[in-house]
N, CA, C and O atoms as a GROMACS GRO file, in nm:
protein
  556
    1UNK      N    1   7.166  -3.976   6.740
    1UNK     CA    2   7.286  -4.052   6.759
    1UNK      C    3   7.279  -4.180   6.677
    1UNK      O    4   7.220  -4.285   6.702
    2UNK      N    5   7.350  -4.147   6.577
    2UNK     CA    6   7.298  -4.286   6.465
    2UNK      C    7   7.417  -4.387   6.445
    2UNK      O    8   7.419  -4.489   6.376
    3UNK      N    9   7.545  -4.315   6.546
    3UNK     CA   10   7.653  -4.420   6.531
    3UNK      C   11   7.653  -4.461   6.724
    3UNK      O   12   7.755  -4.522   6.757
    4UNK      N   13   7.597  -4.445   6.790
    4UNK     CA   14   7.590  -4.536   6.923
    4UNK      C   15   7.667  -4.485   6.998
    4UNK      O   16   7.650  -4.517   7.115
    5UNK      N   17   7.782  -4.386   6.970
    5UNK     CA   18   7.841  -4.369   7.090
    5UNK      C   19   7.826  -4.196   7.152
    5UNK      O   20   7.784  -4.092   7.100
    6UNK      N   21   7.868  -4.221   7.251
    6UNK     CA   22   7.789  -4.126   7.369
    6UNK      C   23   7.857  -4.028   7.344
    6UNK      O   24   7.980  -4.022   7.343
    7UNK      N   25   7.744  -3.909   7.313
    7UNK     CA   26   7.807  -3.741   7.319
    7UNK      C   27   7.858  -3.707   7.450
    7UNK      O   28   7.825  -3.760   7.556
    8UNK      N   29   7.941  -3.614   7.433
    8UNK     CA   30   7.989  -3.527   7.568
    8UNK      C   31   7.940  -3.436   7.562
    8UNK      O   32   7.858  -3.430   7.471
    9UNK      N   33   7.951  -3.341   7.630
    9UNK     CA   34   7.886  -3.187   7.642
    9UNK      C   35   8.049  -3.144   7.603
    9UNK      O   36   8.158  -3.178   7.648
   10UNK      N   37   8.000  -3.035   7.476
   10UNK     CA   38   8.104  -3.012   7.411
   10UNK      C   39   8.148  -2.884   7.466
   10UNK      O   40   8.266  -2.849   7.465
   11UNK      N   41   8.033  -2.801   7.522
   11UNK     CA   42   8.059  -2.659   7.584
   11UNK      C   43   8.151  -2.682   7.740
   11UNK      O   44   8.218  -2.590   7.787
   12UNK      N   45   8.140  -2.813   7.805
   12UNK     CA   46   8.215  -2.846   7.928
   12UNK      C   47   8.375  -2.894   7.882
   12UNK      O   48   8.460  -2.859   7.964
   13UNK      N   49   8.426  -2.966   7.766
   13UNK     CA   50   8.516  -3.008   7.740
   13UNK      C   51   8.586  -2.905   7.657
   13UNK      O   52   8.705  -2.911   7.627
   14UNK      N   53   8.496  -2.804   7.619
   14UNK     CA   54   8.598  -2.699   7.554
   14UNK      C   55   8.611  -2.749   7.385
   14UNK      O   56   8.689  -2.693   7.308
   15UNK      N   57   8.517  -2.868   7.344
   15UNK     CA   58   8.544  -2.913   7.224
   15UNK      C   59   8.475  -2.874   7.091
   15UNK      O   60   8.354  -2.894   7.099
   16UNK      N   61   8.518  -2.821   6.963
   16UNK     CA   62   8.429  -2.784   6.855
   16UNK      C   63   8.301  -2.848   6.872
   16UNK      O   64   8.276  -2.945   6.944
   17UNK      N   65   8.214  -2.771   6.787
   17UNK     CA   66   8.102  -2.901   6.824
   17UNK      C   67   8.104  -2.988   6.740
   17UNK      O   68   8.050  -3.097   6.757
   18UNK      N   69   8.198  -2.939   6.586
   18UNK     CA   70   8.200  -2.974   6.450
   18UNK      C   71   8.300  -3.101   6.432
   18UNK      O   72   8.338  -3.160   6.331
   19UNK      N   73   8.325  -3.118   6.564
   19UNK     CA   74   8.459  -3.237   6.554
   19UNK      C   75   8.409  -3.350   6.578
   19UNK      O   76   8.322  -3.392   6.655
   20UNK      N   77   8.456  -3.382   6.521
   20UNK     CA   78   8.349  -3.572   6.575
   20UNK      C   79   8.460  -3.672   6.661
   20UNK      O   80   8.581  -3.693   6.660
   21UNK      N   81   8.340  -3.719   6.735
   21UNK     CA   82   8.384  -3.803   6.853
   21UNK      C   83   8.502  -3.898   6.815
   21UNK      O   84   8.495  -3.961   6.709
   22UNK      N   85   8.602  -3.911   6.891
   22UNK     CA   86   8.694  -4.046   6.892
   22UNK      C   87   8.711  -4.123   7.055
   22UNK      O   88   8.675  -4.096   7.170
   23UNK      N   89   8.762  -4.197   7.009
   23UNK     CA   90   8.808  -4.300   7.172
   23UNK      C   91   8.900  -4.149   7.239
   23UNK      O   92   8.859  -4.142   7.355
   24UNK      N   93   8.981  -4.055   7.221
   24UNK     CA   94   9.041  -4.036   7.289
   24UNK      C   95   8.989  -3.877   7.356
   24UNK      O   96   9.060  -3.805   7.425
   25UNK      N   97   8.824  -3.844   7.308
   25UNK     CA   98   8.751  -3.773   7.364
   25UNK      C   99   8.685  -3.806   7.508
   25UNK      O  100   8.647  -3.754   7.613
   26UNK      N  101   8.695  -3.908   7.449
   26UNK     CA  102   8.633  -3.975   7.646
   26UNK      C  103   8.738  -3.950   7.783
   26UNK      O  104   8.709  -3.928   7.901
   27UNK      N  105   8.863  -3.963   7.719
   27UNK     CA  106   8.986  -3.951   7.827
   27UNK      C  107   8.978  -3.805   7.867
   27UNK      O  108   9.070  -3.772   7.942
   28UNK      N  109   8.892  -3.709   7.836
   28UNK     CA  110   8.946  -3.581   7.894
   28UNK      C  111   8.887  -3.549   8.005
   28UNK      O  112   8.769  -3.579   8.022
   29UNK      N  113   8.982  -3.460   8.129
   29UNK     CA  114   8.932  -3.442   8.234
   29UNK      C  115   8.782  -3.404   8.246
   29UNK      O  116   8.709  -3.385   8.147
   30UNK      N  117   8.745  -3.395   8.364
   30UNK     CA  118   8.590  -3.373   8.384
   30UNK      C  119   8.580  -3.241   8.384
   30UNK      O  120   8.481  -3.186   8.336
   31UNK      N  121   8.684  -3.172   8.441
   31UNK     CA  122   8.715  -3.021   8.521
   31UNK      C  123   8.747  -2.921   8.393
   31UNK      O  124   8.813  -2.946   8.292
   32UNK      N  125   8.676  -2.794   8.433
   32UNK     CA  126   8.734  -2.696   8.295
   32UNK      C  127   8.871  -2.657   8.306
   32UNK      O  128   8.920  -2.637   8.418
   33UNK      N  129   8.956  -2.642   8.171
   33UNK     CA  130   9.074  -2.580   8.218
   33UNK      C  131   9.100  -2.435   8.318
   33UNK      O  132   9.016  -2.350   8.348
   34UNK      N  133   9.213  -2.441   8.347
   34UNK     CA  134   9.240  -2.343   8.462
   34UNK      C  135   9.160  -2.225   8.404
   34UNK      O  136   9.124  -2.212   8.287
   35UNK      N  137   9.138  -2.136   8.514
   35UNK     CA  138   9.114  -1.993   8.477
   35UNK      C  139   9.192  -1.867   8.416
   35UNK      O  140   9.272  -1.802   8.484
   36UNK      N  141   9.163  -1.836   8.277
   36UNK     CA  142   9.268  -1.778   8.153
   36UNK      C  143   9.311  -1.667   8.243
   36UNK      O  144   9.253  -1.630   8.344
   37UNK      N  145   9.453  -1.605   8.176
   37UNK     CA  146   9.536  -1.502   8.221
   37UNK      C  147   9.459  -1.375   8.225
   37UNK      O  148   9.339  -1.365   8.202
   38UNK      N  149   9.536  -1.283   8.257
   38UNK     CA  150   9.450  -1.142   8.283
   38UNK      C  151   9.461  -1.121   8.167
   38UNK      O  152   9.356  -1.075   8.121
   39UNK      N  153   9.591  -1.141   8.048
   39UNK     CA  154   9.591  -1.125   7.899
   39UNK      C  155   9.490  -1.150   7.833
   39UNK      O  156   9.433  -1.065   7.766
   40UNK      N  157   9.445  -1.294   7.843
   40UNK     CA  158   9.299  -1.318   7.785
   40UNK      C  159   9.174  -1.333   7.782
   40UNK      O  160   9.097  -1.373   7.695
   41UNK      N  161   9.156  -1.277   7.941
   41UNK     CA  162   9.056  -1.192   7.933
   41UNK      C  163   9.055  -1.071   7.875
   41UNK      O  164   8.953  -1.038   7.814
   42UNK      N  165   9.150  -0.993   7.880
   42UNK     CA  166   9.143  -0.850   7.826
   42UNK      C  167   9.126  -0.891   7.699
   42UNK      O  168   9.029  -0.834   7.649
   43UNK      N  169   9.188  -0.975   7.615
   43UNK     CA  170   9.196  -1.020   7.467
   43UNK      C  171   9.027  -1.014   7.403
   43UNK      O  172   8.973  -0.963   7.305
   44UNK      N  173   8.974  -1.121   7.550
   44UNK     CA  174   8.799  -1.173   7.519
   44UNK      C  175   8.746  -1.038   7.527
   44UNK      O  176   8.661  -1.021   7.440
   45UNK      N  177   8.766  -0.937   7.598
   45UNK     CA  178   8.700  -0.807   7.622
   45UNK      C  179   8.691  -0.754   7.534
   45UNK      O  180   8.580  -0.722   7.493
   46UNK      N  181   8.844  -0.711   7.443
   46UNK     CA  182   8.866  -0.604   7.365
   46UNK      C  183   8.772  -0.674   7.240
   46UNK      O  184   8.710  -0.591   7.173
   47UNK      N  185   8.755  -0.827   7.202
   47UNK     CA  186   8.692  -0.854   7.107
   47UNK      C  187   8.549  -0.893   7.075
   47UNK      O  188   8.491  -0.930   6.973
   48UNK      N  189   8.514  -0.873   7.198
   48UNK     CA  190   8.324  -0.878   7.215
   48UNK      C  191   8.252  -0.764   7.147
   48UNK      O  192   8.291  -0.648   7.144
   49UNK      N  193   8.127  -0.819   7.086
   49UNK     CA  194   8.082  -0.781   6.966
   49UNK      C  195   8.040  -0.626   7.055
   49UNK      O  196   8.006  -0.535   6.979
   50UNK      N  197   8.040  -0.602   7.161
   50UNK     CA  198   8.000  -0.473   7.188
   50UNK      C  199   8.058  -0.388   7.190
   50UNK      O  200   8.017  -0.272   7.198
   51UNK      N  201   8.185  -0.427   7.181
   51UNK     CA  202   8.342  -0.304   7.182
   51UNK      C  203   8.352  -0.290   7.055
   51UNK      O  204   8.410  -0.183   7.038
   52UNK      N  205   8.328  -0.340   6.949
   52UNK     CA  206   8.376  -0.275   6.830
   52UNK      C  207   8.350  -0.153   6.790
   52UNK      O  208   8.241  -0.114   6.833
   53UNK      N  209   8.426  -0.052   6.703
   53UNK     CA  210   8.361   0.057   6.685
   53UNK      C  211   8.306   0.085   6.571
   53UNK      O  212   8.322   0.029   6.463
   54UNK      N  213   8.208   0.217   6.611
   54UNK     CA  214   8.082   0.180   6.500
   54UNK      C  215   8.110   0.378   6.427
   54UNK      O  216   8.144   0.475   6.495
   55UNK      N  217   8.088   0.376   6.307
   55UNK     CA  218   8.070   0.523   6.299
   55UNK      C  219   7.966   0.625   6.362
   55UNK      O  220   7.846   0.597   6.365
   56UNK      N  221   8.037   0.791   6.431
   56UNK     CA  222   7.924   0.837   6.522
   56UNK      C  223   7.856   0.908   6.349
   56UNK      O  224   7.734   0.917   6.345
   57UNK      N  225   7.914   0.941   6.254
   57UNK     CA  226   7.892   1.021   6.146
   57UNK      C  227   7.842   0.991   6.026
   57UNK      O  228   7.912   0.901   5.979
   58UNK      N  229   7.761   1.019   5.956
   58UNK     CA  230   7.717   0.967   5.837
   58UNK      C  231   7.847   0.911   5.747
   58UNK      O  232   7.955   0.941   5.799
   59UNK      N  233   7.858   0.836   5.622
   59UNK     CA  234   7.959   0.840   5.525
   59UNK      C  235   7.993   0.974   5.460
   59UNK      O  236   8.097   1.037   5.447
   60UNK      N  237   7.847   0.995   5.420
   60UNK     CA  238   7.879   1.168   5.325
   60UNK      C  239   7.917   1.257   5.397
   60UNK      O  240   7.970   1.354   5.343
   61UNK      N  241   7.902   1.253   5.540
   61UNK     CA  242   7.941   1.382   5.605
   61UNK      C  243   8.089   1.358   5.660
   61UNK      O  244   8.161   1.453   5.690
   62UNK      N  245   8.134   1.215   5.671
   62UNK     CA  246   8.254   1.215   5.675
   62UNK      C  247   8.362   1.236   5.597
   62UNK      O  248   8.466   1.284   5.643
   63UNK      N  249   8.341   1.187   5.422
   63UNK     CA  250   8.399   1.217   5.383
   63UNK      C  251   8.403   1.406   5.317
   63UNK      O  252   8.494   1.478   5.276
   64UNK      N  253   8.271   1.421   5.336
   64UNK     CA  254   8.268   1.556   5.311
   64UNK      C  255   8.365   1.677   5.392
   64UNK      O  256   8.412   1.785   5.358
   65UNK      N  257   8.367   1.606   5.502
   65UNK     CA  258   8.426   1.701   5.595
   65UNK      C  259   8.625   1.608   5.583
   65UNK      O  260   8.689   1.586   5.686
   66UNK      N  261   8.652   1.591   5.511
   66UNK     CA  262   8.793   1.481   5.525
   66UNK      C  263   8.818   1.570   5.379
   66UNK      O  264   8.933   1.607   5.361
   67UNK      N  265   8.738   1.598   5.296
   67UNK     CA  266   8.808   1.679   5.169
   67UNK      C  267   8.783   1.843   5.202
   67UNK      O  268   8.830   1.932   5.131
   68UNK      N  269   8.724   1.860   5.288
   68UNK     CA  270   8.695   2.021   5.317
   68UNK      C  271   8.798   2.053   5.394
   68UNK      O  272   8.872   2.149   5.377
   69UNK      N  273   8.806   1.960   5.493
   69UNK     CA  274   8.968   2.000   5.594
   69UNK      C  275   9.097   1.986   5.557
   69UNK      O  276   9.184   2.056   5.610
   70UNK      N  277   9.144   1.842   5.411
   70UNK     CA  278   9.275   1.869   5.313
   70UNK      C  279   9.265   2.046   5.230
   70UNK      O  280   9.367   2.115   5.231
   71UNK      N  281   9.137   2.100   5.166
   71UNK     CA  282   9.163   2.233   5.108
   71UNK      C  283   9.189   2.372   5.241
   71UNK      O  284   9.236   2.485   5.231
   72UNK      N  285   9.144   2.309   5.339
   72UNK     CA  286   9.119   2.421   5.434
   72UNK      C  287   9.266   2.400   5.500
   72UNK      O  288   9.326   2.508   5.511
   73UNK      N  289   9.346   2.277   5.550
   73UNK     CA  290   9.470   2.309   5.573
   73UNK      C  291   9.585   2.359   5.480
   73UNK      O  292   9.694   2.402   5.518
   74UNK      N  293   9.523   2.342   5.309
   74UNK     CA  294   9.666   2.383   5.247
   74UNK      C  295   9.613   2.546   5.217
   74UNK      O  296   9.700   2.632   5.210
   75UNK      N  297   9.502   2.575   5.205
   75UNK     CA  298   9.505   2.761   5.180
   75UNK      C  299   9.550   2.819   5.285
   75UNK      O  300   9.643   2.900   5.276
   76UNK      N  301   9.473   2.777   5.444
   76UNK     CA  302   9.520   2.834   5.560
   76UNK      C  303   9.673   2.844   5.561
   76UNK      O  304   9.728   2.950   5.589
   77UNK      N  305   9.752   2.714   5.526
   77UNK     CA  306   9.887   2.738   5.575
   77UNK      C  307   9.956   2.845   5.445
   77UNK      O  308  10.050   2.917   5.478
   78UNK      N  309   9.918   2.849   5.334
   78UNK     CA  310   9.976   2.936   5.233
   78UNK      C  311   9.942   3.068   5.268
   78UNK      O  312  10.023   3.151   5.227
   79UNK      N  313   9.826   3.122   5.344
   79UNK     CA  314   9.832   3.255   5.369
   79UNK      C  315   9.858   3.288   5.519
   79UNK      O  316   9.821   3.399   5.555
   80UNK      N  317   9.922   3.196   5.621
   80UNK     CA  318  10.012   3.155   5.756
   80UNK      C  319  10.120   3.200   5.669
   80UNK      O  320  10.154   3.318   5.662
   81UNK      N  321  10.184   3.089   5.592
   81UNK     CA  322  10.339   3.134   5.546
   81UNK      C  323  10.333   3.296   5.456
   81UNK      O  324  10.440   3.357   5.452
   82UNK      N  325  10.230   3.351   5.397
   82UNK     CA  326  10.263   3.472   5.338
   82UNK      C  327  10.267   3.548   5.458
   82UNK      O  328  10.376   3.604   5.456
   83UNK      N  329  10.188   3.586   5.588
   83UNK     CA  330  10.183   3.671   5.611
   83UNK      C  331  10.327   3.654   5.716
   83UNK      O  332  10.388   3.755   5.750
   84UNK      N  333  10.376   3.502   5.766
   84UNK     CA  334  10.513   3.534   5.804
   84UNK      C  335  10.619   3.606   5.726
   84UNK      O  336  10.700   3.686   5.775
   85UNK      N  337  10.611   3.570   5.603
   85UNK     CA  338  10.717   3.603   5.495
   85UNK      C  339  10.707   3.782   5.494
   85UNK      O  340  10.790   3.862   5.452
   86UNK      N  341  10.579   3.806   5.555
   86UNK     CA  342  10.567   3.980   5.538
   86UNK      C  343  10.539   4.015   5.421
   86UNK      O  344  10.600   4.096   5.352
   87UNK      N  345  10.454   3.958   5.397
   87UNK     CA  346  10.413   3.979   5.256
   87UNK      C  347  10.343   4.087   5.193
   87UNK      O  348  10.221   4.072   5.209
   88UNK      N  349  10.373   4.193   5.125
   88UNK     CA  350  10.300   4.344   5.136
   88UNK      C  351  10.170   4.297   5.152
   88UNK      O  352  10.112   4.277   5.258
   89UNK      N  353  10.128   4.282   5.037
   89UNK     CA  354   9.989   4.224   5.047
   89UNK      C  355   9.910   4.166   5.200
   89UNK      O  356   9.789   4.172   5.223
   90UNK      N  357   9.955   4.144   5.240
   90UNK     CA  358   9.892   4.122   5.380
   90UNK      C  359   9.957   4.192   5.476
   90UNK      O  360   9.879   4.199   5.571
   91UNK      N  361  10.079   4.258   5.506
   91UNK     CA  362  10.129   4.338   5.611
   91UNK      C  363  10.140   4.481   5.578
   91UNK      O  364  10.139   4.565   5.668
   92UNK      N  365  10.152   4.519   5.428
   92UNK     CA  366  10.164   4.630   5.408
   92UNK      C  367  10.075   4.745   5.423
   92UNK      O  368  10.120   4.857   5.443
   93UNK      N  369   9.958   4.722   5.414
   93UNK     CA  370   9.846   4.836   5.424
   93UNK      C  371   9.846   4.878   5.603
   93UNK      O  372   9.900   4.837   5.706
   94UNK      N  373   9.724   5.016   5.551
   94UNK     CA  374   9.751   5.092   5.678
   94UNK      C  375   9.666   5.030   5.801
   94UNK      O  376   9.689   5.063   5.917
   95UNK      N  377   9.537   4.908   5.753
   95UNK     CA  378   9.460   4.865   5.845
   95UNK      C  379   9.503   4.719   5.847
   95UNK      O  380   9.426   4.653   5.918
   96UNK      N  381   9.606   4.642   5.788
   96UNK     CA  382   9.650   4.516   5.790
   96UNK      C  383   9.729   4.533   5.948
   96UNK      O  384   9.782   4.635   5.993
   97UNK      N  385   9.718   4.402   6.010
   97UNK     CA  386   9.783   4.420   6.147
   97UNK      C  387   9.946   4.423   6.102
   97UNK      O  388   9.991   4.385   5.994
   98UNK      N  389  10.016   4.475   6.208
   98UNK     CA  390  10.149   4.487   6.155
   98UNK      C  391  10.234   4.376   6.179
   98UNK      O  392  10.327   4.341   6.106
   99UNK      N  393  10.191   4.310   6.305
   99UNK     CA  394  10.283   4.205   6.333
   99UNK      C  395  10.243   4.073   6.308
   99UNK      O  396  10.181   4.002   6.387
  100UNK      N  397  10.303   4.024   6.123
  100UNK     CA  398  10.250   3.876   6.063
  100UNK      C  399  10.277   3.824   6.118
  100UNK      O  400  10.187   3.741   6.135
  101UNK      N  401  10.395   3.792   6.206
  101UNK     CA  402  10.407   3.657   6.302
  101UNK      C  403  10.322   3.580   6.376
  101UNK      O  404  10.303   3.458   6.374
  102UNK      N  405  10.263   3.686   6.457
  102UNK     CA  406  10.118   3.681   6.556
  102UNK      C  407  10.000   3.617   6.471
  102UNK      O  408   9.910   3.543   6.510
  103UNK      N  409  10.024   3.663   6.352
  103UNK     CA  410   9.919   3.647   6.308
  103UNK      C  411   9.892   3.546   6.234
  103UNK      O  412   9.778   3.508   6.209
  104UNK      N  413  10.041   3.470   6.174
  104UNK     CA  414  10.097   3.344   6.118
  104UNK      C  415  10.071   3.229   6.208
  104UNK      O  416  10.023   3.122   6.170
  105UNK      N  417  10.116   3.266   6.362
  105UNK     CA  418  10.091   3.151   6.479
  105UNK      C  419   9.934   3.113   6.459
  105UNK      O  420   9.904   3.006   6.406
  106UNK      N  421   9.841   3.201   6.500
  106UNK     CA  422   9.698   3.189   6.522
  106UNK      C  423   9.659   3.125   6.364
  106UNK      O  424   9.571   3.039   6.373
  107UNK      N  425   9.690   3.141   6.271
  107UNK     CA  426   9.634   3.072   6.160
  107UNK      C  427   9.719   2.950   6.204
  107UNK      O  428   9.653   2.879   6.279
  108UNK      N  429   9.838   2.903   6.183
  108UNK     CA  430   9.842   2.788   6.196
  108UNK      C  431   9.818   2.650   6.318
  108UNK      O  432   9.827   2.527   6.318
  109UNK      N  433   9.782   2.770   6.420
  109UNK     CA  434   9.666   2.717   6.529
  109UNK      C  435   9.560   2.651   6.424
  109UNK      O  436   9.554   2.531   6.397
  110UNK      N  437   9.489   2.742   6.376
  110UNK     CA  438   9.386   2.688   6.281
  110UNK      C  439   9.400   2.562   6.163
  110UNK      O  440   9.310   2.509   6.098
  111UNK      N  441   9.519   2.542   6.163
  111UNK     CA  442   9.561   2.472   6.045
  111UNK      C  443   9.556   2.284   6.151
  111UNK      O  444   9.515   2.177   6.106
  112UNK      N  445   9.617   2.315   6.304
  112UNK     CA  446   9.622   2.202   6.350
  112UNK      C  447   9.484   2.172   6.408
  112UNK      O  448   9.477   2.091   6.501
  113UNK      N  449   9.387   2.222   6.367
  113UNK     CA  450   9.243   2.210   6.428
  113UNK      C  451   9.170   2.120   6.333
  113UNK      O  452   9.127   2.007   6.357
  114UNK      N  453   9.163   2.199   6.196
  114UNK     CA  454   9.174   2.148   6.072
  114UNK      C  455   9.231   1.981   6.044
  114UNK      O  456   9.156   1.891   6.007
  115UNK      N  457   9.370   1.967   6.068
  115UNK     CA  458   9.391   1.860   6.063
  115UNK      C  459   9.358   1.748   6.194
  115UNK      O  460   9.378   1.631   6.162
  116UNK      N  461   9.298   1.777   6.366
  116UNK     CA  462   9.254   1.705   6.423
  116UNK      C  463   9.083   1.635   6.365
  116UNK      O  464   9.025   1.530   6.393
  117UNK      N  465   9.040   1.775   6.255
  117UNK     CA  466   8.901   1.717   6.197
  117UNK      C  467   8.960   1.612   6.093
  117UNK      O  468   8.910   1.499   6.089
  118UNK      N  469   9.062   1.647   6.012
  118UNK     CA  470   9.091   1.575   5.909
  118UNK      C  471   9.107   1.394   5.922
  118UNK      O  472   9.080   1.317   5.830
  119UNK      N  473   9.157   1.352   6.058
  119UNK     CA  474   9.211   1.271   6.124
  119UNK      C  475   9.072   1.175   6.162
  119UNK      O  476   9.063   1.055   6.136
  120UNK      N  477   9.011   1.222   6.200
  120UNK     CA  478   8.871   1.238   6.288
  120UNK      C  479   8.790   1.183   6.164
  120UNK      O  480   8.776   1.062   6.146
  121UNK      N  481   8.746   1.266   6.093
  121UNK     CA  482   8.653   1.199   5.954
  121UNK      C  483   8.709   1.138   5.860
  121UNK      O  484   8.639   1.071   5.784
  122UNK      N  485   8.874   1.147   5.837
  122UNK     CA  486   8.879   1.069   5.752
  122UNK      C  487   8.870   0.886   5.839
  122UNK      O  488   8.823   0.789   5.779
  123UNK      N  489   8.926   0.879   5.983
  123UNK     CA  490   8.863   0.737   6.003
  123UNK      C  491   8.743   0.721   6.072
  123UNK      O  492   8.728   0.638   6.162
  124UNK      N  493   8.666   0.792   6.036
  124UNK     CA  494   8.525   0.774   6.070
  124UNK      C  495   8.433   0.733   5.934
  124UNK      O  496   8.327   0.670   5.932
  125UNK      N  497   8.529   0.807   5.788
  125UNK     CA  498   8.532   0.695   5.698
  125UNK      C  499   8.538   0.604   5.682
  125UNK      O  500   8.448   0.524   5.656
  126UNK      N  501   8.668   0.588   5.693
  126UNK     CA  502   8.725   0.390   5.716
  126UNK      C  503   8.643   0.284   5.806
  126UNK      O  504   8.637   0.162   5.801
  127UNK      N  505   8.580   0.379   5.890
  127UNK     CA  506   8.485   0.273   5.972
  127UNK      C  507   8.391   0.214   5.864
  127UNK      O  508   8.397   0.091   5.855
  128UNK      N  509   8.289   0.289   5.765
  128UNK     CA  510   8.194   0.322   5.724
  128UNK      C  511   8.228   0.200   5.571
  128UNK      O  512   8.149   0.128   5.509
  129UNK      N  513   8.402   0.225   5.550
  129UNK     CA  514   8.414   0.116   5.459
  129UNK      C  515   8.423  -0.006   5.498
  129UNK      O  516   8.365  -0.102   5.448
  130UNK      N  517   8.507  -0.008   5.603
  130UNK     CA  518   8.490  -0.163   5.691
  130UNK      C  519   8.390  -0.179   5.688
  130UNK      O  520   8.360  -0.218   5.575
  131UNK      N  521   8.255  -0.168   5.788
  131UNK     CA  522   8.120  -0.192   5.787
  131UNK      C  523   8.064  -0.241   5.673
  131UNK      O  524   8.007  -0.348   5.652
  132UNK      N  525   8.104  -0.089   5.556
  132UNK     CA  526   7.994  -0.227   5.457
  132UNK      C  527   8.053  -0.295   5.377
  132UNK      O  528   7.997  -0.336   5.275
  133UNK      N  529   8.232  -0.334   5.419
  133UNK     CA  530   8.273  -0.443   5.356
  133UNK      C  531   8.253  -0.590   5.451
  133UNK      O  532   8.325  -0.688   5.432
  134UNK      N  533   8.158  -0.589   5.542
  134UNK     CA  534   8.114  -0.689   5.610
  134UNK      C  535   7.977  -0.710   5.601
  134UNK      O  536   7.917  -0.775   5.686
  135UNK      N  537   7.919  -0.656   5.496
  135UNK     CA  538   7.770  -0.718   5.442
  135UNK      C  539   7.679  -0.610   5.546
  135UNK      O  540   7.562  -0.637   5.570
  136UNK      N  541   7.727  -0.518   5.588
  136UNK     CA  542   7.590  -0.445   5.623
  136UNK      C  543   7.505  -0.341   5.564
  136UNK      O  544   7.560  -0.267   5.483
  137UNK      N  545   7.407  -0.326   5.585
  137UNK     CA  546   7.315  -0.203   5.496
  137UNK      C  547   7.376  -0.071   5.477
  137UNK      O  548   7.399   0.013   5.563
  138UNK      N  549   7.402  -0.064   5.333
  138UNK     CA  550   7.442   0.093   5.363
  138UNK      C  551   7.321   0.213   5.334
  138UNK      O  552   7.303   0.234   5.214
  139UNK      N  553   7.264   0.268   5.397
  139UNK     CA  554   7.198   0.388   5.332
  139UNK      C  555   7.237   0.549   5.276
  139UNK      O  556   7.150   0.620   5.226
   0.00000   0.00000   0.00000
């Protein structure tokens, strides 16, 4: 204390610590302010360093699997739409099933599976770029 006047406890007054003292730091109540809304607590919750999210997946395997599931939803749905269209080639032979519709639904079942992975790794990516656009190790 090389200018003489008396610190406060900066963690009781709620004050930077980086702020420097004036006459009108002394005037503040003794008492902490009221107790914050249910808003900001939830606010303090959602932003504590333990809630953030972290990737469960490697980078390479995320993006690996984010360009495997864009080729795997556009072939799946092109041979979904041929075999609705009845397309000889897929309905015409004697061991091809006969009814493409059925068989159009269940692929494009497959197509929305595909895109729940697509969804999935591609921001399990984005985690992986955030992260190491905040200075952490990438291996």
């Amino acid at each position: 204390m090389a200018s003489g006047k008396p610190r406060l406890d900066c963690r009781k007054h709620h004050i930077p610590y980086d702020k420097p003292l004036t006459n009108l730091d002394k005037q503040l109540p003794a008492t902490p302010p009221p107790a914050a809304t249910h808003r900001n607590r939830f606010a303090e919750y959602i932003t504590h360093q333990s809630f953030k999210m972290k990737p469960i997946v490697s980078a390479g395997n995320a993006w690996t699997c984010t360009i495997v599931s864009v080729f795997a939803m556009v072939i799946l749905t092109v041979i979904a739409i041929l075999f609705r269209s009845g397309h000889e080639e897929f309905v015409g032979g004697t061991e091809d099933p006969s009814d493409g519709k059925a068989v159009s639904g269940t692929i494009f079942t497959a197509v929305i599976v595909y895109a729940a992975f697509f969804v999935f790794c591609g921001l399990q990516g984005l985690l992986h770029v955030r992260e190491s656009r905040r200075g952490a190790i990438a291996l």
